[in-house]
N, C-alpha and C positions, 0 to 999 in steps of 0.2 A: 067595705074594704078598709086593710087597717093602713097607718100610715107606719112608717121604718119606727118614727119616734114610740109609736104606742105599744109596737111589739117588744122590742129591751128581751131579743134574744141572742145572747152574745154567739158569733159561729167561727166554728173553725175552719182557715182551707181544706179542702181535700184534691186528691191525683182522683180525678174524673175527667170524661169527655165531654161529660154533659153538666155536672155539677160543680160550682166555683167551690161552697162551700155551705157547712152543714153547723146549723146548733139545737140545743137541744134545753127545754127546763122541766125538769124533773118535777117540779110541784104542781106544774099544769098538764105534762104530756103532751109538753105544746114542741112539734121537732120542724123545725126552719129550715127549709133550703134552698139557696140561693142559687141557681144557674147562671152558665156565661154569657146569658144574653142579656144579666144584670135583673132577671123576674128573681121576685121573691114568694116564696109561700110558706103558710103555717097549717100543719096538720095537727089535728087536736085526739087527744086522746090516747096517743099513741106508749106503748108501756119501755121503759127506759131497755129493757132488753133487745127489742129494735131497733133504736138508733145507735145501739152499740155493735147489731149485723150488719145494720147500713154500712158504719162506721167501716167493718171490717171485713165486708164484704169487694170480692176482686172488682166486678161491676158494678160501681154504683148508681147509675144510672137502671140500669134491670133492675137490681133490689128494688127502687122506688117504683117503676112503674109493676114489678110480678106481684111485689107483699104489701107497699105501703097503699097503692094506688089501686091494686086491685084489693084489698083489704074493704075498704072502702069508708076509711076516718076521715071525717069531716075534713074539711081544707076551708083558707082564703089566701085570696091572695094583696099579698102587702106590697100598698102603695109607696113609692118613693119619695121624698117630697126635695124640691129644691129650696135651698139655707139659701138664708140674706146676702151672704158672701159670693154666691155663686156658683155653690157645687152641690152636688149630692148626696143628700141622706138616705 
């Protein structure tokens, strides 16, 4: 499992019921996304024309589980870690 620090995938909010927010790097195919229960995960492989349907997709929640998830690109899931100060990375 990665930690928040190691993955350095910057994400955007999105209007989902299920997803806080989504990012995406183009040089790995690595597409991140965050749900409101604060889980995170990285799916690997994935080709930047998909996280742009994701993106713009009505349901986001269905897109990940019908294309990304039944696709079946590798995933992990990213660890949160708690900062010195007290809150969470």
């Amino acid at each position: 499992m990665k930690t928040e620090e190691e993955a350095q995938v910057e994400r955007v909010p999105v209007q989902s019921s299920s997803l806080a927010s989504v990012g995406y790097d183009p040089d790995s195919g690595t597409l991140e996304v965050e749900f409101h229960t604060a889980s995170v995960y990285q799916y690997f492989g994935v080709p930047a024309e998909v996280h742009q349907a994701l993106l713009d997709a009505p349901s986001k929640g269905r897109f990940l589980d019908q294309v990304i998830k039944r696709t079946g690109y590798p995933y992990a899931k990213v660890q949160r870690t708690l900062l010195a100060h007290g809150g969470w990375h």
